[in-house]
N, C-alpha and C positions, 0 to 999 in steps of 0.2 A: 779573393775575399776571405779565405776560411785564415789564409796569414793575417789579416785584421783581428779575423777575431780572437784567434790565438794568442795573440800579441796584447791586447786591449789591456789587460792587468800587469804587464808587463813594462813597465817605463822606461826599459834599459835594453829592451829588443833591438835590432834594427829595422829602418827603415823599410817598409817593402819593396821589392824591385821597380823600378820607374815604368821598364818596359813591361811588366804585369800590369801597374794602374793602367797605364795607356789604353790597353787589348781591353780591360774592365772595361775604360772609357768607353769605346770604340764599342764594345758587345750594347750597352746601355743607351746609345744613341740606335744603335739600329733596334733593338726592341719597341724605342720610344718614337722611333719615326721621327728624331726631329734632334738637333744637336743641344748635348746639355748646357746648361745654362754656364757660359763662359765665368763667371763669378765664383764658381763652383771649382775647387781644387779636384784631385784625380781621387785624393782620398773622400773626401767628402761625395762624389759623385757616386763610388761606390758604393757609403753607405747609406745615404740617402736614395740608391736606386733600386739597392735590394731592403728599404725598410728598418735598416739598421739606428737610423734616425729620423725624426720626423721632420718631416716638408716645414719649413714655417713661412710666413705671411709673404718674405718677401717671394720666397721660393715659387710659389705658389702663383703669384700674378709675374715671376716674369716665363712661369711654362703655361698662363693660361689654362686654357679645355684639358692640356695635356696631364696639368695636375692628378687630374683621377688616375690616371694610368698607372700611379706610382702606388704600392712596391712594383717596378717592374715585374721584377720576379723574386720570387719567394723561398 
């Protein structure tokens, strides 16, 4: 995550490691009890799971109850 943010002002960075989102992934589903929302890219999951973006409408009703949970973590 901290390589996201690092990189944000950066337009000419590379990519973050695949196998980093993944482990992201994978950490965000088990905090959440529940698998992220398939629509949801590895980057987007990340920021969206620690807060870095906000949940919107549709996000929202396809995590249902789970919505409140989010920022995972902080």
């Amino acid at each position: 995550m901290h390589y996201l943010d690092l990189t944000v002002d950066l337009p000419g960075a590379p990519a973050p490691d695949p196998a980093s989102l993944a482990l992201m992934r994978r950490v965000l589903a088990g905090l959440l009890g529940a698998q992220i929302p398939g629509f949801w890219g590895d980057v987007a999951a990340a920021l969206k799971g620690i807060g870095r973006e906000p949940l919107t409408g549709e996000d929202r009703q396809a995590l249902g109850s789970s919505a409140g949970k989010f920022p995972l973590f902080a």
